[in-house]
N, C-alpha and C positions, 0 to 999 in steps of 0.2 A: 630408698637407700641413697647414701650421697655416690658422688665420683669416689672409685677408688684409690687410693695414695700409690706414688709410685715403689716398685718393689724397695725393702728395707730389711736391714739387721735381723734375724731372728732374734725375738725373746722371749726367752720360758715364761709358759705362763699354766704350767702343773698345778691340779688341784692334790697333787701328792706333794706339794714340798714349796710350791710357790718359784718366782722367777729367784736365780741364784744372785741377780745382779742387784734384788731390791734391798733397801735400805733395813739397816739392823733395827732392831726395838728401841735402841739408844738413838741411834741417827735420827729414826722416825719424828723421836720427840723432840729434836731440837731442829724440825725443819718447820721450815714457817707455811703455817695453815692457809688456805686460800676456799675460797666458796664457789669459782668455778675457773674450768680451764677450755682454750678454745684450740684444735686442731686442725691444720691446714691443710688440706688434701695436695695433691700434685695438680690441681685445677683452678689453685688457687680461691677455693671455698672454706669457710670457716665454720666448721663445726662445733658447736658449745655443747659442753658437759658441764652440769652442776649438781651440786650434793643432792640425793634425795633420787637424782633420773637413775634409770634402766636402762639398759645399753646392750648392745650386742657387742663381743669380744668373737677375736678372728682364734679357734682351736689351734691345737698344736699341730704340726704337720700341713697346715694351712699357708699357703702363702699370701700375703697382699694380691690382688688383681685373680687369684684363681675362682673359681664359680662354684658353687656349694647353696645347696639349697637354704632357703632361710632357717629352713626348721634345726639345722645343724652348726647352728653359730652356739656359741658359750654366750650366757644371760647371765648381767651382772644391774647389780642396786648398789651406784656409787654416795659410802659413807663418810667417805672424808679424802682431803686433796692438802698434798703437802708440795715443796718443792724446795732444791736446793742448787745452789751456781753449778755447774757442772766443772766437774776435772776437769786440768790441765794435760795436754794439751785438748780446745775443741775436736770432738769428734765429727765429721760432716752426716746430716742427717735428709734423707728425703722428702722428711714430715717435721716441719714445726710445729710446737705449741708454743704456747704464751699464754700468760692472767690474764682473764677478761677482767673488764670495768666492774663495778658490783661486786666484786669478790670482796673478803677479805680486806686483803692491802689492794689496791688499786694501783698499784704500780705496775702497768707493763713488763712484762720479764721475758722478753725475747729469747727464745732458745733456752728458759732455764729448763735444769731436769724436773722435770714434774710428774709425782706418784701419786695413786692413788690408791684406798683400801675400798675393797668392794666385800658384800655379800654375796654369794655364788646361788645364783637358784641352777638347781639339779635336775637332770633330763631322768623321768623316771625308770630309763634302762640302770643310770647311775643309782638311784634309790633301792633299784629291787637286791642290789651284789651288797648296802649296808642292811636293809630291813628286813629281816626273816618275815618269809609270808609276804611279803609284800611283791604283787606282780605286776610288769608292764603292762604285760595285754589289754588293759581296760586302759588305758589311758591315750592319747592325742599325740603323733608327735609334734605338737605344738606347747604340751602341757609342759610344766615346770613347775619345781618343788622349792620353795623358797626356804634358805639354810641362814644359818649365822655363825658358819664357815666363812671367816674373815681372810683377806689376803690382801697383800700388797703387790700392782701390778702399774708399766709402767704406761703415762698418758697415750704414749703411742699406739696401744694395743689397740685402744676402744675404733670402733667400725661406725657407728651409728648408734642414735638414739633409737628406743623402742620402746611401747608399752607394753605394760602386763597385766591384765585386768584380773582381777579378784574376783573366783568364782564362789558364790557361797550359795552353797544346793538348798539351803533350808529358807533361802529371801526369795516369796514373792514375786516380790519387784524388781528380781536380778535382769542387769539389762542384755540385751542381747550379746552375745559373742560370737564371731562369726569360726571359719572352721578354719582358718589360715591366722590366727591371732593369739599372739601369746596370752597364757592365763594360768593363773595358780588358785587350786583347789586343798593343794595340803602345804602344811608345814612339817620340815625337819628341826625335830628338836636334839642338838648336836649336845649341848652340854651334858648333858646325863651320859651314863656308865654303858649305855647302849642305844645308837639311834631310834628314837620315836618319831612316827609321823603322827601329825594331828590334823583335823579336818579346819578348813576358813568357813566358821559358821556365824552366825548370828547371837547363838546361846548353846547353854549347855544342854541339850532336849536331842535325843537321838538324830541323825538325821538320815537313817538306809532303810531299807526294806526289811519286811520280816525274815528275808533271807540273809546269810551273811554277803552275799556276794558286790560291790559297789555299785557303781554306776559307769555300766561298761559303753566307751563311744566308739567301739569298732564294731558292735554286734549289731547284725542289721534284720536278726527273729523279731517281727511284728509282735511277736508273744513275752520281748524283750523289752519293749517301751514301757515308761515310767510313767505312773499319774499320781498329781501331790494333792493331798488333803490342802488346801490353802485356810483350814480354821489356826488361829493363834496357838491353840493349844498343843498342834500336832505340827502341822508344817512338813511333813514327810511326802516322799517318794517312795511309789509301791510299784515293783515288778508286776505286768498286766498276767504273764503264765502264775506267779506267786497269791494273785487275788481269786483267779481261776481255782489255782489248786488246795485253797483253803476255804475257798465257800464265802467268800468277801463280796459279797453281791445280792439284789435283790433283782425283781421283776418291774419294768414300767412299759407302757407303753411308747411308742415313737412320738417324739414332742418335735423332730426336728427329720428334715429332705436333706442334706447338703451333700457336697461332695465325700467318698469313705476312704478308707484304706484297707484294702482285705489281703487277706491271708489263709493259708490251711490252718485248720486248728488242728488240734488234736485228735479228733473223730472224720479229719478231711473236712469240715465244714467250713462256709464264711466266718474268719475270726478276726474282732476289732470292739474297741470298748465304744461304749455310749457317752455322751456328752450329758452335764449335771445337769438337772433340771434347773431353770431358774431361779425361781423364787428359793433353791435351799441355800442360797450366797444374797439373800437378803436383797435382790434385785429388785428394782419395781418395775417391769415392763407394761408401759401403758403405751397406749394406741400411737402417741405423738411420738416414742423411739422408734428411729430409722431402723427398717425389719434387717439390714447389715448390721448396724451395731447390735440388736438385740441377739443376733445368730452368733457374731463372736463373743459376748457377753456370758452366752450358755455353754460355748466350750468347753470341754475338759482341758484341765493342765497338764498339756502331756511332754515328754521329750523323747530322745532315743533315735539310735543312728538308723533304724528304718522310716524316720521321717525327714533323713536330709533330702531327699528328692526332691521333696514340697515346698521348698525353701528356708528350712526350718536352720539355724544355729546348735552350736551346744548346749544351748540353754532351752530349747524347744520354742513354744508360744507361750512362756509363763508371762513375759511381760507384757506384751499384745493383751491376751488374755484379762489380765489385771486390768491393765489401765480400762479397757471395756467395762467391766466389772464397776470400774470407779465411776465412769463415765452415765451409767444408766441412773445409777443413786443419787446423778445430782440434777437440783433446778437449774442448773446454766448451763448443760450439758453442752448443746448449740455452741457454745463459746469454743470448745475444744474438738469439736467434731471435725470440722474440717482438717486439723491434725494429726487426725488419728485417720483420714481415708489411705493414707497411703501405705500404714502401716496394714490395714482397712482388705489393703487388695492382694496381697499374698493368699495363696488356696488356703479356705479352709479346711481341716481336717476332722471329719465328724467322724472320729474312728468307733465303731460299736460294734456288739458283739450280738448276732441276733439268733436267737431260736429257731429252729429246722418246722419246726410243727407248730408256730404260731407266731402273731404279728408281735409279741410282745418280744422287748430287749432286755438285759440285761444292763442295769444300772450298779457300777461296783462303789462298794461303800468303802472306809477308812477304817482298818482291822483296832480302830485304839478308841475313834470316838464315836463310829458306826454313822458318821455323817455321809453322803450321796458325794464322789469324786469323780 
């Protein structure tokens, strides 16, 4: 975060009606466009905003300098930046802004007024009071619903830049996110005659569990963790109780020692899934792959907030996992390997589910294409 600005003016900045002070729809248009603006703190630090960033805005009831968890700022995706000479007489302000170079016009505009239109991403407490059905509970207070719910607000508001990484549950390759970072997973579709959320995916190809229920990140039931078919065709996430309870499983023997994660199951017993066998993700594991990479190579893709302990993200081991995966398939492997140790040394998680009366495991299969997950 930068230095905070020294206290200033309140300005509305209601996602019921917008600040009363901003520019009309007329006024809008005949102010002159700019590509970015720079704001000066009371430390004399210059902050840049430019079209396209994400930004944290300070809520209502907030003052400059007060202290408020990160997770509770307002998240905005600044779309456009206009500005106008300001009324007569100057009013004195704590915070300047000015045009950055690069903008637009390049003319320096010292103290002009300067607005911006932002899109609002939504905290999904805010979502669940417009989407019927729709609950917080499963969600991060770090999560944000991305809208095009337009407003005009003024330069002074913004606090800092920040990102927002794009969560798409059915990629793979989605890269890590940690549990303090902003991120959006849905869209609100505001246009329509009744708010719709939509999923950020890759394609159109389902992407939840045979059950209805999401992808909950505050439930920490081992029996709650999520494992993805990683074949193109499917790409899903399956509830580990949901694969249990419908028979989504075969029998193998223990191909792998590593460290586990147990649990009571439902009978009291040790309960945790198995790890894929290799070779059914088209791995070649030959003698010369390091027995590390080949151990993370054979993991299952798993996520779910009973494996934040282990160092795990929002997004579990899908990426680690992956790029292993990639790693073994190839003749240069060596090239990349030392890259990957660091990622390498986080615990592995050979979570598996084993039989009371015999050595064999339980290996769960994918309820759509019946491949080993």
């Amino acid at each position: 975060m930068s230095a905070r600005p020294q206290k200033r003016k309140k300005r509305g900045k209601s996602r019921d009606g917008g600040d009363p002070a901003a520019p009309s729809t007329e006024d809008w248009e005949q102010m002159t466009p700019y590509g970015k603006f720079i704001v000066t703190d009371s430390d004399g630090c210059e902050n840049v905003f430019a079209l396209g960033d994400t930004a944290v805005v300070l809520p209502n009831g907030v003052e400059v300098g007060d202290e408020i968890p990160m997770h509770d700022y307002w998240v905005a995706r600044l779309v456009a930046i206009r500005g106008r000479p300001p009324p007569a007489p100057v009013r004195r302000r704590t915070k300047k802004t000015r045009l950055g170079r690069g903008s637009v016009k390049d003319t320096p505009a010292e103290d002009s007024d300067i607005w911006a239109k932002v899109h609002w991403f939504y905290s999904p407490k805010e979502v669940s009071a417009l989407v019927k059905g729709f609950s917080a509970s499963h969600c991060s207070k770090y999560e944000r619903i991305y809208s095009h719910h337009a407003e005009i607000i003024s330069a002074l508001t913004f606090d800092a830049l920040v990102p927002v990484v794009k969560f798409r549950e059915d990629d793979p390759n989605q890269l890590p996110i940690a549990h303090d970072q902003f991120f959006v997973r849905y869209f609100l579709e505001t246009a329509r005659k009744h708010e719709v959320l939509c999923y950020a995916r890759s394609s159109e190809r389902p992407i939840g569990c045979i059950c209805p229920h999401p992808y909950d990140l505050n439930d920490p039931d081992p029996l709650r963790v999520m494992h993805m078919c990683p074949q193109p065709s499917c790409r899903r996430f399956y509830h580990r109780a949901c694969l249990l309870d419908h028979g989504h499983y075969t029998r193998a023997r223990a191909c792998m020692a590593d460290l586990s994660v147990s649990s009571p199951d439902r009978g009291g017993k040790s309960s945790a899934s198995p790890p894929s066998p290799l070779a059914t993700h088209g791995a070649v594991a030959t003698p010369s792959i390091p027995d590390g990479l080949r151990k993370r190579a054979a993991q299952p893709i798993i996520r779910g907030a009973a494996l934040h302990g282990f160092g795990f993200g929002i997004t579990g081991n899908c990426h680690a996992v992956m790029h292993a995966r990639h790693l073994v398939q190839q003749d240069d492997w060596q090239d990349e390997f030392e890259a990957l140790a660091e990622a390498m040394a986080m615990a592995m998680v050979d979570v598996r589910l084993q039989l009371a009366d015999t050595d064999e495991e339980l290996v769960f299969t994918c309820p759509y294409c019946a491949a080993p997950i």
